[in-house]
PyMOL Python script that loads the backbone (N, CA, C, O; Angstrom):
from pymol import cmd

cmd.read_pdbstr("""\
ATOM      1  N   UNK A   1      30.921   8.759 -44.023  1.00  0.00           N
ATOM      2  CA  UNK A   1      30.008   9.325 -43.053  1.00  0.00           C
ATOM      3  C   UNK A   1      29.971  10.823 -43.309  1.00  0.00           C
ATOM      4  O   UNK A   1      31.003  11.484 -43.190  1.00  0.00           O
ATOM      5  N   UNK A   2      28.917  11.332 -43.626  1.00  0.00           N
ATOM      6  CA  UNK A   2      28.529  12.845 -43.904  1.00  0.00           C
ATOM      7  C   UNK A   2      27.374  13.381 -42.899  1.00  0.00           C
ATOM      8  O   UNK A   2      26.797  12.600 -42.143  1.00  0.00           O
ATOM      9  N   UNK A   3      27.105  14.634 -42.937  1.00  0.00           N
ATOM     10  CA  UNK A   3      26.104  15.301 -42.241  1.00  0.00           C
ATOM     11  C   UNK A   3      26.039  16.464 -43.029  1.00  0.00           C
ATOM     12  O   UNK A   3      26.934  17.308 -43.088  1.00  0.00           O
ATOM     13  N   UNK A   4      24.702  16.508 -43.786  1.00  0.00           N
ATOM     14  CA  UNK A   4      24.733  17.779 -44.587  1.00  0.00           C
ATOM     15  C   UNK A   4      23.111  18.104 -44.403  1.00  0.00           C
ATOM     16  O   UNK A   4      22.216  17.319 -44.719  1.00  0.00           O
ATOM     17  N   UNK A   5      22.906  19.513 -43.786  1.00  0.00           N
ATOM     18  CA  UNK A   5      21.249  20.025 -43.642  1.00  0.00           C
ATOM     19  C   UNK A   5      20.506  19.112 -42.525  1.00  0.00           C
ATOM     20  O   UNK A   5      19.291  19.036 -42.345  1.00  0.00           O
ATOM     21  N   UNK A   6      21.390  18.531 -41.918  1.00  0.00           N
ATOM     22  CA  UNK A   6      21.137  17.812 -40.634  1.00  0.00           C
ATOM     23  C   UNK A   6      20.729  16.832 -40.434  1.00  0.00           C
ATOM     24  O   UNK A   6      20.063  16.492 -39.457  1.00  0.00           O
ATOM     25  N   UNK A   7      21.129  16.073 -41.519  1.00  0.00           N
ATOM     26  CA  UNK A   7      21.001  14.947 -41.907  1.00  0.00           C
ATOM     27  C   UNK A   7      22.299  14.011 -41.971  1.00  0.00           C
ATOM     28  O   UNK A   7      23.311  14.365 -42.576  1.00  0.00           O
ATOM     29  N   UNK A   8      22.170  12.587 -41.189  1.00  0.00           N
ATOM     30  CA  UNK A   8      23.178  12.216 -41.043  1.00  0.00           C
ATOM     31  C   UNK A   8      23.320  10.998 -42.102  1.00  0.00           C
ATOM     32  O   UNK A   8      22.336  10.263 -42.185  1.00  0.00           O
ATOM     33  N   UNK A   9      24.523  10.682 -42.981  1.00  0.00           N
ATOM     34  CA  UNK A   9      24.570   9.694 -44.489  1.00  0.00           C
ATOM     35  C   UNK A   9      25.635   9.022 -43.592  1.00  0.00           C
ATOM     36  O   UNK A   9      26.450   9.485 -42.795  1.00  0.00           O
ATOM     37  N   UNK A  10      25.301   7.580 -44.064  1.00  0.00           N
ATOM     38  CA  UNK A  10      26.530   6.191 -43.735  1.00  0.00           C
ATOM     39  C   UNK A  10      26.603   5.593 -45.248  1.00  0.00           C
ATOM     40  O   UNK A  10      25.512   5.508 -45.812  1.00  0.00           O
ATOM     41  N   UNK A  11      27.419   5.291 -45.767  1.00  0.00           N
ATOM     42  CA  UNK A  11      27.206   4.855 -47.161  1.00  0.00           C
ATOM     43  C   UNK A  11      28.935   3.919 -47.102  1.00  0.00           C
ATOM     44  O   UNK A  11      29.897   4.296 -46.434  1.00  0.00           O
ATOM     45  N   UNK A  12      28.902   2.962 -47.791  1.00  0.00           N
ATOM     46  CA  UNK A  12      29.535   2.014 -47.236  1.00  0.00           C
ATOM     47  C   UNK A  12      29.768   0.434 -48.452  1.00  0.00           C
ATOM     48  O   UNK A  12      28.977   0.402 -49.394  1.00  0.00           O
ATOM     49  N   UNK A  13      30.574  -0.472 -48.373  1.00  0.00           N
ATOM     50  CA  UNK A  13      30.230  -1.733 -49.371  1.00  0.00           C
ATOM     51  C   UNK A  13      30.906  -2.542 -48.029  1.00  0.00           C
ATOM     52  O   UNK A  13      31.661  -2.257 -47.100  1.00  0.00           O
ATOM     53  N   UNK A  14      30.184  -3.684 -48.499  1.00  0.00           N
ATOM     54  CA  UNK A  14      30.561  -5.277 -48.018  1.00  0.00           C
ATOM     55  C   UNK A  14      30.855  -5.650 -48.712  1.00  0.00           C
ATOM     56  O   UNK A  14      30.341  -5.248 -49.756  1.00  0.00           O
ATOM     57  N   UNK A  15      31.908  -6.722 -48.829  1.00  0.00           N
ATOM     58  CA  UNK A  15      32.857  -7.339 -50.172  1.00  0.00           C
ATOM     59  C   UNK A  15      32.606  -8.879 -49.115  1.00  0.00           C
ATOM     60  O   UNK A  15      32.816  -9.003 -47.909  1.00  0.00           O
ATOM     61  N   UNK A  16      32.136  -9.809 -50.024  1.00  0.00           N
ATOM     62  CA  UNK A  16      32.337 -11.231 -49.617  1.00  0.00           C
ATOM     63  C   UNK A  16      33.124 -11.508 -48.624  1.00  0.00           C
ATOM     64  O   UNK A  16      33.875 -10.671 -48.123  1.00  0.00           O
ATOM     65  N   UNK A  17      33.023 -12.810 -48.210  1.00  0.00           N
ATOM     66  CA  UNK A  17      33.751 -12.959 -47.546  1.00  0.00           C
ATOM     67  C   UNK A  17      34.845 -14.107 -48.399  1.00  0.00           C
ATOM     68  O   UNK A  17      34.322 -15.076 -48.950  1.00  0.00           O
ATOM     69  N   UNK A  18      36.347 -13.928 -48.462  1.00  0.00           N
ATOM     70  CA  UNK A  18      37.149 -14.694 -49.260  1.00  0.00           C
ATOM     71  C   UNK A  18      37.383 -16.358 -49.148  1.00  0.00           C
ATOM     72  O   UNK A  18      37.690 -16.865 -48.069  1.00  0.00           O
ATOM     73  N   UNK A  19      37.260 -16.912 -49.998  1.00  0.00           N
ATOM     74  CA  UNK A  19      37.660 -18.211 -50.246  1.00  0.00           C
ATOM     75  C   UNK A  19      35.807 -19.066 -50.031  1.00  0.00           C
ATOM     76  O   UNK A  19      35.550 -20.219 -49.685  1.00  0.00           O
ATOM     77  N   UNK A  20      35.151 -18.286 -50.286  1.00  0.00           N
ATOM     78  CA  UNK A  20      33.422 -19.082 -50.644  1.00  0.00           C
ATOM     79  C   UNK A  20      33.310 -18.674 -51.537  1.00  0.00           C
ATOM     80  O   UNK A  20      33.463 -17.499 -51.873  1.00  0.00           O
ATOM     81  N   UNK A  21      32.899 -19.902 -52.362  1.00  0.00           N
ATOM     82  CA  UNK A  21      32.070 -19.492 -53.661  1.00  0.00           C
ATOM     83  C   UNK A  21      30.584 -19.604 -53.818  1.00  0.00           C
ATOM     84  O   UNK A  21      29.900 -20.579 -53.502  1.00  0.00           O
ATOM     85  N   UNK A  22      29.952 -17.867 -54.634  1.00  0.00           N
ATOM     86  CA  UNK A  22      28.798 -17.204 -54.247  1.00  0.00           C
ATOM     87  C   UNK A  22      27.613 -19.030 -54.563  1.00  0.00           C
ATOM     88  O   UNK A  22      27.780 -19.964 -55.347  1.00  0.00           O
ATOM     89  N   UNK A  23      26.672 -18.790 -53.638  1.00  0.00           N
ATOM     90  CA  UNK A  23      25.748 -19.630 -54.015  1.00  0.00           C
ATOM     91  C   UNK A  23      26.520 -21.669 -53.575  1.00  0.00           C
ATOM     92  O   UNK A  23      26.199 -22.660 -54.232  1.00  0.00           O
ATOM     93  N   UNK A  24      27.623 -21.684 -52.199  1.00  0.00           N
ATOM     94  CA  UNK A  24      27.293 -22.939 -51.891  1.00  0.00           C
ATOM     95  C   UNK A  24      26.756 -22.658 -50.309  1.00  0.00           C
ATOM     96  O   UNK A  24      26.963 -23.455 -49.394  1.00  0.00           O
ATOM     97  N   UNK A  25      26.124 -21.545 -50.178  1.00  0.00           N
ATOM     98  CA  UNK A  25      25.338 -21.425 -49.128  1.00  0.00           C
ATOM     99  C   UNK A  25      24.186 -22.223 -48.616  1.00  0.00           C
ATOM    100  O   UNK A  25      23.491 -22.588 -49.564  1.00  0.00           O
ATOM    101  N   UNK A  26      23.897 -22.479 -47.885  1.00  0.00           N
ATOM    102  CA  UNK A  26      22.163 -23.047 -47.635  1.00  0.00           C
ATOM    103  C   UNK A  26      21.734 -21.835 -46.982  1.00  0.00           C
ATOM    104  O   UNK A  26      20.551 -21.531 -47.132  1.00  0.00           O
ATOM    105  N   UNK A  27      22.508 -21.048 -46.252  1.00  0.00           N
ATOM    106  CA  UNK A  27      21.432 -19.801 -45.782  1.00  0.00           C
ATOM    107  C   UNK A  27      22.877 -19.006 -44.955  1.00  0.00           C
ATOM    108  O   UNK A  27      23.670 -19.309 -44.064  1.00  0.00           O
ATOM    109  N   UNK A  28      22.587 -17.664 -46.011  1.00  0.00           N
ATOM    110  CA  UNK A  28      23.397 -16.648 -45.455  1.00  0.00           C
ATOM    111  C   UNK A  28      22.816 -15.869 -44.971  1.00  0.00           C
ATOM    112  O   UNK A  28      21.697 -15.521 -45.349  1.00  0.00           O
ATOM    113  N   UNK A  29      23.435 -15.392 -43.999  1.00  0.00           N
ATOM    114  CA  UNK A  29      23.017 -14.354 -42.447  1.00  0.00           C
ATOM    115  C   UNK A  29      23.654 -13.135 -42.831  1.00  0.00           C
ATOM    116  O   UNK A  29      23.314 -12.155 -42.168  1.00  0.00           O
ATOM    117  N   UNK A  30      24.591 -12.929 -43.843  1.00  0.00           N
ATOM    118  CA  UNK A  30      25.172 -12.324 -44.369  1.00  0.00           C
ATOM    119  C   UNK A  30      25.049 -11.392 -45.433  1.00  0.00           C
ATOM    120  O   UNK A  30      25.653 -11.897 -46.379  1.00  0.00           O
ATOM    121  N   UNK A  31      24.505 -10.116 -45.825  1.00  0.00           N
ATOM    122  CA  UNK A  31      24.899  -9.566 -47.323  1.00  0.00           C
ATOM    123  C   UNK A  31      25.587  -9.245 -47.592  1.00  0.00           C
ATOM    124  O   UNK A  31      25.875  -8.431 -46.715  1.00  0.00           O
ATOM    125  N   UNK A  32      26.691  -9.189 -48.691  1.00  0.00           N
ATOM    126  CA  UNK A  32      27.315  -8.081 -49.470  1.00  0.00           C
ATOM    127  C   UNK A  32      27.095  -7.238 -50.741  1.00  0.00           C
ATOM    128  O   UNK A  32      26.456  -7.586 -51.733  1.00  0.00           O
ATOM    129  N   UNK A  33      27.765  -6.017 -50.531  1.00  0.00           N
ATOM    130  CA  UNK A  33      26.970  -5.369 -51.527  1.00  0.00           C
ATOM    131  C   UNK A  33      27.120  -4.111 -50.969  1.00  0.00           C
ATOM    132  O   UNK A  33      27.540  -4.121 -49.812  1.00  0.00           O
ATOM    133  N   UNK A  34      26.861  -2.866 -51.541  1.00  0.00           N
ATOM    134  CA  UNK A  34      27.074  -1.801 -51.581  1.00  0.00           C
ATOM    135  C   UNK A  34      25.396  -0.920 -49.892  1.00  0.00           C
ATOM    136  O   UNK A  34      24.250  -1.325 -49.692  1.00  0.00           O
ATOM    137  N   UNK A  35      25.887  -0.188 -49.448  1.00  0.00           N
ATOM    138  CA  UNK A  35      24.634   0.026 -48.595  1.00  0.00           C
ATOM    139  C   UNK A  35      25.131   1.648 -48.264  1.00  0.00           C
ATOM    140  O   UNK A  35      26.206   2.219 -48.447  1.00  0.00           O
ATOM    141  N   UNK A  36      23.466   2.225 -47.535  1.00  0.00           N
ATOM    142  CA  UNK A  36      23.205   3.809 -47.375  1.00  0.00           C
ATOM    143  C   UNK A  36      22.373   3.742 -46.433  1.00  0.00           C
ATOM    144  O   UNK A  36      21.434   3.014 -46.757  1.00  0.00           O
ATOM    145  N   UNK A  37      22.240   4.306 -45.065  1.00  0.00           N
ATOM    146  CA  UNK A  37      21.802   4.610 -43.991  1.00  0.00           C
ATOM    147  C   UNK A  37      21.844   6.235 -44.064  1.00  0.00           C
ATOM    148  O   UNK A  37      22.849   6.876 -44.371  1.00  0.00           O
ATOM    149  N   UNK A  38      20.648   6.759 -43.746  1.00  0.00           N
ATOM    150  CA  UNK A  38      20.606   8.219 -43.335  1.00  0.00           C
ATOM    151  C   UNK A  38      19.338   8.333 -42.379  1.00  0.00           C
ATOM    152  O   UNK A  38      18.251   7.766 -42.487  1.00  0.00           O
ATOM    153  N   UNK A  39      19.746   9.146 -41.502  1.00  0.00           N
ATOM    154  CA  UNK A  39      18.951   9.614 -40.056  1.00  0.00           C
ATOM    155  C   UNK A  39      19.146  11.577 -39.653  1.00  0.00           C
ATOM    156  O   UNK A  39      20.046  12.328 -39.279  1.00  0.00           O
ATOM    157  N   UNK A  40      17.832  11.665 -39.987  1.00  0.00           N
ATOM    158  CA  UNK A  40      17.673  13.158 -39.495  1.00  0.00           C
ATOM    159  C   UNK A  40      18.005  13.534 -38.197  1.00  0.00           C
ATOM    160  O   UNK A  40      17.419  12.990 -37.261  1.00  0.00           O
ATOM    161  N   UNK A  41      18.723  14.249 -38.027  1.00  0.00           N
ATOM    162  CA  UNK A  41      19.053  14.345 -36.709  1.00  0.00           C
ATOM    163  C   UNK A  41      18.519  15.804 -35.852  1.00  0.00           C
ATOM    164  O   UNK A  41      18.482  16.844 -36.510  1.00  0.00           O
ATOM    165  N   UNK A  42      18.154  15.837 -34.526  1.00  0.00           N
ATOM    166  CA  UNK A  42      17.524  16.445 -34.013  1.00  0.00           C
ATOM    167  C   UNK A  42      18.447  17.539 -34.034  1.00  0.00           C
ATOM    168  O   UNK A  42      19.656  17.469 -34.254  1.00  0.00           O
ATOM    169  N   UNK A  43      17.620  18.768 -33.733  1.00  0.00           N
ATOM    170  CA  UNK A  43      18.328  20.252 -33.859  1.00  0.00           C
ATOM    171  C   UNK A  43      19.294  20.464 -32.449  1.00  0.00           C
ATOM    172  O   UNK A  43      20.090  21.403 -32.423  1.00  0.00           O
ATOM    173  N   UNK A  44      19.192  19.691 -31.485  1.00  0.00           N
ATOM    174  CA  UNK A  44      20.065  19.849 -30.233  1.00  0.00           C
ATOM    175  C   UNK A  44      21.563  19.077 -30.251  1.00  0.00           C
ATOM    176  O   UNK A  44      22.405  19.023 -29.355  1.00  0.00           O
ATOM    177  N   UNK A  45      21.584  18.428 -31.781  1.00  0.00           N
ATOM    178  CA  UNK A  45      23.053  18.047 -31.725  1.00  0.00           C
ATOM    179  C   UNK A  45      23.791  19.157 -32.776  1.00  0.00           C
ATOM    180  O   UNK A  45      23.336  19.683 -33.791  1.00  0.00           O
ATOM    181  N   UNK A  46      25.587  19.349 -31.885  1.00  0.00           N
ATOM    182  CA  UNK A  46      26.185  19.927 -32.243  1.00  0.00           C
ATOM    183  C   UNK A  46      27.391  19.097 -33.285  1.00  0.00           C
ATOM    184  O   UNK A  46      28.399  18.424 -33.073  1.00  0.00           O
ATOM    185  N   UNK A  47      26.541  19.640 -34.664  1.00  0.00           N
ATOM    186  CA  UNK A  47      27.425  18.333 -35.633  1.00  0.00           C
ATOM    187  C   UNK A  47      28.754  19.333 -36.205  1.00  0.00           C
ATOM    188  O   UNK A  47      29.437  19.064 -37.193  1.00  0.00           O
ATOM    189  N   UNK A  48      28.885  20.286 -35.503  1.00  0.00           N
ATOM    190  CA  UNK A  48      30.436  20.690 -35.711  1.00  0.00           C
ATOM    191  C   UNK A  48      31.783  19.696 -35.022  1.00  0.00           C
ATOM    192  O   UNK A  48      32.919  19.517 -35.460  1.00  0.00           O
ATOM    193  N   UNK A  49      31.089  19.154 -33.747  1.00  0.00           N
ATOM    194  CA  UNK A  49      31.777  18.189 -32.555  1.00  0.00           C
ATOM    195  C   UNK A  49      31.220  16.559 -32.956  1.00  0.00           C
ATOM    196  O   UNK A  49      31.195  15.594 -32.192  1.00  0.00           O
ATOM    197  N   UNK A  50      30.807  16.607 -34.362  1.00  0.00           N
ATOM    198  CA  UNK A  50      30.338  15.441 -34.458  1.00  0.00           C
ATOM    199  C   UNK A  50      31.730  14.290 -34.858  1.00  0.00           C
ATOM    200  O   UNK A  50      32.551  14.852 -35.582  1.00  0.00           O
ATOM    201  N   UNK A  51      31.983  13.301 -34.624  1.00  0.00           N
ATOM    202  CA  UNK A  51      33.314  12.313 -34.854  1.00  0.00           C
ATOM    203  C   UNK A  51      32.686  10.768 -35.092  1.00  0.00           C
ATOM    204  O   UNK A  51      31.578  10.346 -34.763  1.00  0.00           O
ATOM    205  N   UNK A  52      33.796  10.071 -35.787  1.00  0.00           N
ATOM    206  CA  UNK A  52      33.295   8.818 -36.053  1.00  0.00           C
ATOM    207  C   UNK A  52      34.534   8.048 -36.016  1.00  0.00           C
ATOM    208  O   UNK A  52      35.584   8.618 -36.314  1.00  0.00           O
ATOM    209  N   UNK A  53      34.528   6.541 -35.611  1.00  0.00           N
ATOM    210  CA  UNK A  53      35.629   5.977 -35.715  1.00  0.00           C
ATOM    211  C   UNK A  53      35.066   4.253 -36.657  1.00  0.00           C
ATOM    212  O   UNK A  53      33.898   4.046 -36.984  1.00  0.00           O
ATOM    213  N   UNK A  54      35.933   3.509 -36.848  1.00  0.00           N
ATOM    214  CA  UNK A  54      35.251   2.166 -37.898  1.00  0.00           C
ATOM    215  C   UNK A  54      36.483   1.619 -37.094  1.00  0.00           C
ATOM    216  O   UNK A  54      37.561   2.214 -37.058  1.00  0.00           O
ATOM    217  N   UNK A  55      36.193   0.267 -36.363  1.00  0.00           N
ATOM    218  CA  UNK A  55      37.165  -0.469 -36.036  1.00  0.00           C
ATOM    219  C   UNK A  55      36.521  -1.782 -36.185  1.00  0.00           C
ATOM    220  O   UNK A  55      35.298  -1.807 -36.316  1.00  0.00           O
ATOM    221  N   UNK A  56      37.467  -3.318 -36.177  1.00  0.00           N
ATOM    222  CA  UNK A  56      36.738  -4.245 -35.667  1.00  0.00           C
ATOM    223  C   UNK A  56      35.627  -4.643 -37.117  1.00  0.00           C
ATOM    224  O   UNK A  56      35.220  -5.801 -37.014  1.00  0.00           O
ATOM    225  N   UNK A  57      35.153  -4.001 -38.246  1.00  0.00           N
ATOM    226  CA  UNK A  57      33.866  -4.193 -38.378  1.00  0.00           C
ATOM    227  C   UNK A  57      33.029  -3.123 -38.135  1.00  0.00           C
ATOM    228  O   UNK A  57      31.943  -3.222 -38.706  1.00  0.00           O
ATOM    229  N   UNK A  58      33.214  -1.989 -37.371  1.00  0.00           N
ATOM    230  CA  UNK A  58      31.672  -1.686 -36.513  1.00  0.00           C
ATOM    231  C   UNK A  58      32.103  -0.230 -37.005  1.00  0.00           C
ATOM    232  O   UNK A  58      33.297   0.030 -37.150  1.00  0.00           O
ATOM    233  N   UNK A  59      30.937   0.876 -37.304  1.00  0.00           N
ATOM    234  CA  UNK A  59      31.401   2.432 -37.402  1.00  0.00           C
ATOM    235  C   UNK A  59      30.560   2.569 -36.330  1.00  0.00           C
ATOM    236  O   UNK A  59      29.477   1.992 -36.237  1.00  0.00           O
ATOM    237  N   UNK A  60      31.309   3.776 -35.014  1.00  0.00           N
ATOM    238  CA  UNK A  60      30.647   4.086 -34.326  1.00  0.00           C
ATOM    239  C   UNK A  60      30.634   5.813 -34.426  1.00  0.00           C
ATOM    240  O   UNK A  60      31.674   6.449 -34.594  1.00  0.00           O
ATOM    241  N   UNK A  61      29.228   6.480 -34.288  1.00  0.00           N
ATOM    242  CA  UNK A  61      29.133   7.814 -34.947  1.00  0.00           C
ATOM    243  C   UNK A  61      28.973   8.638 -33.641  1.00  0.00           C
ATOM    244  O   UNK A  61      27.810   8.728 -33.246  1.00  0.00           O
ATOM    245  N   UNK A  62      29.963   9.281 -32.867  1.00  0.00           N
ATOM    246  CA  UNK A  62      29.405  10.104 -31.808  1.00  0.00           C
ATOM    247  C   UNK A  62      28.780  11.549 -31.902  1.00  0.00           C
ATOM    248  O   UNK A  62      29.251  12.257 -32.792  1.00  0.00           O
ATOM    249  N   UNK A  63      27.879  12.040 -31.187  1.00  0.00           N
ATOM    250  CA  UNK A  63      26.937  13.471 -32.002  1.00  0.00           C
ATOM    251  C   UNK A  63      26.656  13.943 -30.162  1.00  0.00           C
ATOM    252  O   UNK A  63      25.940  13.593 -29.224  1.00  0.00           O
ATOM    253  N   UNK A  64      27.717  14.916 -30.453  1.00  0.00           N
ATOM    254  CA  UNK A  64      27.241  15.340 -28.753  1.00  0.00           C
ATOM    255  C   UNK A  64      26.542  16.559 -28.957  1.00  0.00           C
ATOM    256  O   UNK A  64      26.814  17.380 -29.832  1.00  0.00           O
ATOM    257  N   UNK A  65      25.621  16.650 -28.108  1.00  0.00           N
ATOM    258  CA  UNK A  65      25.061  17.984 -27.733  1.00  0.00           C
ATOM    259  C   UNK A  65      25.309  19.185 -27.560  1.00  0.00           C
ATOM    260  O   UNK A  65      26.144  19.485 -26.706  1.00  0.00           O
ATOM    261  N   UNK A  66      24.645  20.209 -28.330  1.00  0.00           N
ATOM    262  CA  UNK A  66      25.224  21.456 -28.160  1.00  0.00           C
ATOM    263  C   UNK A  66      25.266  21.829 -26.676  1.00  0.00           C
ATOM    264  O   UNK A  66      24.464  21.302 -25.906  1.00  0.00           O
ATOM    265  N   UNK A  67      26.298  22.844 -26.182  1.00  0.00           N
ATOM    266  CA  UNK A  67      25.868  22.984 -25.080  1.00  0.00           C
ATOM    267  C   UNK A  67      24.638  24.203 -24.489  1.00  0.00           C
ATOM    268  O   UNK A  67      23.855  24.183 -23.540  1.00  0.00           O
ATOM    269  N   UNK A  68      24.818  24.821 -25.147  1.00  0.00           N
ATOM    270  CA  UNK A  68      23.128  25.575 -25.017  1.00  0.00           C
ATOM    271  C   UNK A  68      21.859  24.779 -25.266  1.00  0.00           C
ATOM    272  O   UNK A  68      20.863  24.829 -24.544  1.00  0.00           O
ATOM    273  N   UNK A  69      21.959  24.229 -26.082  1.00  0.00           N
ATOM    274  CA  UNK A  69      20.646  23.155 -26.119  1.00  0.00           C
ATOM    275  C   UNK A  69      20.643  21.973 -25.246  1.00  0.00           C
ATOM    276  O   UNK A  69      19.818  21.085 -25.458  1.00  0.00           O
ATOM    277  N   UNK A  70      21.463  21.881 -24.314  1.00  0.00           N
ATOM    278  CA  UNK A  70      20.647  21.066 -23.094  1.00  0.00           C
ATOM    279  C   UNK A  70      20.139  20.947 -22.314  1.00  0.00           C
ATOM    280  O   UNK A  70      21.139  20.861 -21.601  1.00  0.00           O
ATOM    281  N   UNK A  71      19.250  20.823 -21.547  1.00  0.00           N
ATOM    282  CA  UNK A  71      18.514  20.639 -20.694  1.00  0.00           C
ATOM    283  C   UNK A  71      18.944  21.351 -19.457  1.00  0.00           C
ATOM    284  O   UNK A  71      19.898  20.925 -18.805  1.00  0.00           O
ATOM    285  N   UNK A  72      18.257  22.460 -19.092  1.00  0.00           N
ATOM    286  CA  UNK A  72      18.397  23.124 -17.900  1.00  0.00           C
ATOM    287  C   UNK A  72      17.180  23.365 -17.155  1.00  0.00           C
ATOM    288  O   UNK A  72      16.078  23.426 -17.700  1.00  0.00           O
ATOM    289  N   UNK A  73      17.351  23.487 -16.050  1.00  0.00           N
ATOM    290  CA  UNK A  73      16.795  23.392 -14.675  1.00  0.00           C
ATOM    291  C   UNK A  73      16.542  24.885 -14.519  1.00  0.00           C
ATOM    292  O   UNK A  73      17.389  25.775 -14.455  1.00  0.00           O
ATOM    293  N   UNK A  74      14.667  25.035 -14.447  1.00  0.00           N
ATOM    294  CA  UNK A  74      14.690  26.397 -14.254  1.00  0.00           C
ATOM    295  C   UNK A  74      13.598  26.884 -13.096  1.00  0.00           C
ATOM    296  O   UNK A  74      12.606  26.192 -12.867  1.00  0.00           O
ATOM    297  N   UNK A  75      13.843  28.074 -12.412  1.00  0.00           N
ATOM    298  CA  UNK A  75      12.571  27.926 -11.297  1.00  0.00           C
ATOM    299  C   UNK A  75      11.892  29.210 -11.976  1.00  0.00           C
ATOM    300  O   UNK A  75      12.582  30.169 -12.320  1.00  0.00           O
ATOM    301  N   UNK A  76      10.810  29.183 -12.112  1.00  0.00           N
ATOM    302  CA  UNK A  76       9.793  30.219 -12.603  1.00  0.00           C
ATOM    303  C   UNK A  76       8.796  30.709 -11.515  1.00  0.00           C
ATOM    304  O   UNK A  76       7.985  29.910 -11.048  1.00  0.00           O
ATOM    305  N   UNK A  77       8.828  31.763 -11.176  1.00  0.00           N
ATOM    306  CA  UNK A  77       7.792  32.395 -10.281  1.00  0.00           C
ATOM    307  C   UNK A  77       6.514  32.862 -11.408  1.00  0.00           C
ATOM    308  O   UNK A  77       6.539  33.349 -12.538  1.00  0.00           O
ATOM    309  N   UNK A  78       5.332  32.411 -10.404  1.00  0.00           N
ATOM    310  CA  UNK A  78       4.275  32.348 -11.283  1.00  0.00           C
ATOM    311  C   UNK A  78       3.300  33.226 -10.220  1.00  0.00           C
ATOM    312  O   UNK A  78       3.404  32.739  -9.095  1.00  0.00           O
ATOM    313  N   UNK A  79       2.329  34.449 -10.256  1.00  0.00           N
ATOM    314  CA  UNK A  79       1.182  34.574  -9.868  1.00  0.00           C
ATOM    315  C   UNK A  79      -0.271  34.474 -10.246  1.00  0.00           C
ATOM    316  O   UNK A  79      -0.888  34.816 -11.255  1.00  0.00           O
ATOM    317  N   UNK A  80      -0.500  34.099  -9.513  1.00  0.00           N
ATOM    318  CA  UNK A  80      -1.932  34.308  -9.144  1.00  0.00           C
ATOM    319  C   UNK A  80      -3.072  35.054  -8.270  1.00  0.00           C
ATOM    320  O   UNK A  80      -3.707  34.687  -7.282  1.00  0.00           O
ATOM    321  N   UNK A  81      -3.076  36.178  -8.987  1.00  0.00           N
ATOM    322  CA  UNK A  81      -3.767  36.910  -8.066  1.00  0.00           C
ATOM    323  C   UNK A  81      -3.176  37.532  -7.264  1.00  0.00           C
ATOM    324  O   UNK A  81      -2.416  38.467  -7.511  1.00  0.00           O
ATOM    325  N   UNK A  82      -3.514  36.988  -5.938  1.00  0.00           N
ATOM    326  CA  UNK A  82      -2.676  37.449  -4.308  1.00  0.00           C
ATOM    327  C   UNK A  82      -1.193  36.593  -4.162  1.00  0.00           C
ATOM    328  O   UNK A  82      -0.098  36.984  -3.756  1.00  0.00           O
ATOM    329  N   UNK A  83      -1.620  35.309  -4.651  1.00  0.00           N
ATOM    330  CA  UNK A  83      -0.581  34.410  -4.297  1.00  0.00           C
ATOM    331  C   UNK A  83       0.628  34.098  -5.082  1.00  0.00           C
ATOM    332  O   UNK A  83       0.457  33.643  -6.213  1.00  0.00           O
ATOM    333  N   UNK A  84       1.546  34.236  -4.745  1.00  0.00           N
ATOM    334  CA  UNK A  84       2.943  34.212  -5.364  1.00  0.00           C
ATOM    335  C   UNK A  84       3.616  32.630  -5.503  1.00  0.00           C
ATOM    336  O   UNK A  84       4.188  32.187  -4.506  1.00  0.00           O
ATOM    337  N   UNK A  85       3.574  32.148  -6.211  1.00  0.00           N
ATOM    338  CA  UNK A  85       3.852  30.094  -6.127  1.00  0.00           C
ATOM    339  C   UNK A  85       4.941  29.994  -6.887  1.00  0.00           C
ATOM    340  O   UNK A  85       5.176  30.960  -7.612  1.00  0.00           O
ATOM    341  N   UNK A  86       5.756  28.981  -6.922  1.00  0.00           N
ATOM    342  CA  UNK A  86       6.920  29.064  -7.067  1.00  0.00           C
ATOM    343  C   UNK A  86       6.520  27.325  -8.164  1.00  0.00           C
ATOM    344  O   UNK A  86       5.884  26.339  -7.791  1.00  0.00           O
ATOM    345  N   UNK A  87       7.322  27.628  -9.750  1.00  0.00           N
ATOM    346  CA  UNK A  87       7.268  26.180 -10.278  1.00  0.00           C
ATOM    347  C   UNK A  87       8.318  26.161 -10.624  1.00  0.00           C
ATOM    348  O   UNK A  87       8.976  27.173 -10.863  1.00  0.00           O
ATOM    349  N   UNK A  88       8.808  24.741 -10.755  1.00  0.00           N
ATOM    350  CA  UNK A  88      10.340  24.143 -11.534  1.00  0.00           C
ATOM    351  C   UNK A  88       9.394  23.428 -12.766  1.00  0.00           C
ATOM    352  O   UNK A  88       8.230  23.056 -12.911  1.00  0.00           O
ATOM    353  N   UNK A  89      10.901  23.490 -13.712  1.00  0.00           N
ATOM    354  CA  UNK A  89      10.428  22.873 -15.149  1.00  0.00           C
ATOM    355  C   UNK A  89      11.524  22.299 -15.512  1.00  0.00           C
ATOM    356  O   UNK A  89      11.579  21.698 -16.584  1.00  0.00           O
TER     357      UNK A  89
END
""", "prot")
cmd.dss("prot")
cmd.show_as("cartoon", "prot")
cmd.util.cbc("prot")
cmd.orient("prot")
């Protein structure tokens, strides 16, 4: 698991599963074989705090948010003219 230019790489192999031999399948649900996943990732994650764990089978990739780039609550005073109005965003 990498992140380079903000781009996130999974790259990875599946190895058979032991004691089948390839081809007495009627239908595998299954591949093995070598594999590469990559996902651009948005500019509001902080991939310095980025972590990954593989248990079970499963890689799970956590990508938390910077904390300046989240979402804040802001009230903006706006005029018009005479009238002074008040907006949230």
């Amino acid at each position: 698991v990498t992140i380079e230019d903000g781009v996130l790489t999974i790259t990875g192999e599946t190895a058979s599963e032991a004691g089948h031999e390839e081809g007495s399948y009627l239908r595998r649900e299954r591949r093995s074989g070598s594999f590469r996943r990559t996902l651009r990732l948005p500019d509001s994650v902080d991939v310095e705090r980025a972590s990954s764990t593989y248990a079970n089978g499963v890689v799970t990739v956590a990508l938390p948010t910077a904390e300046d780039r989240k979402a804040r609550k802001l009230t903006i005073e706006v005029t018009d003219g005479d009238k002074a109005l008040t907006a949230r965003a």
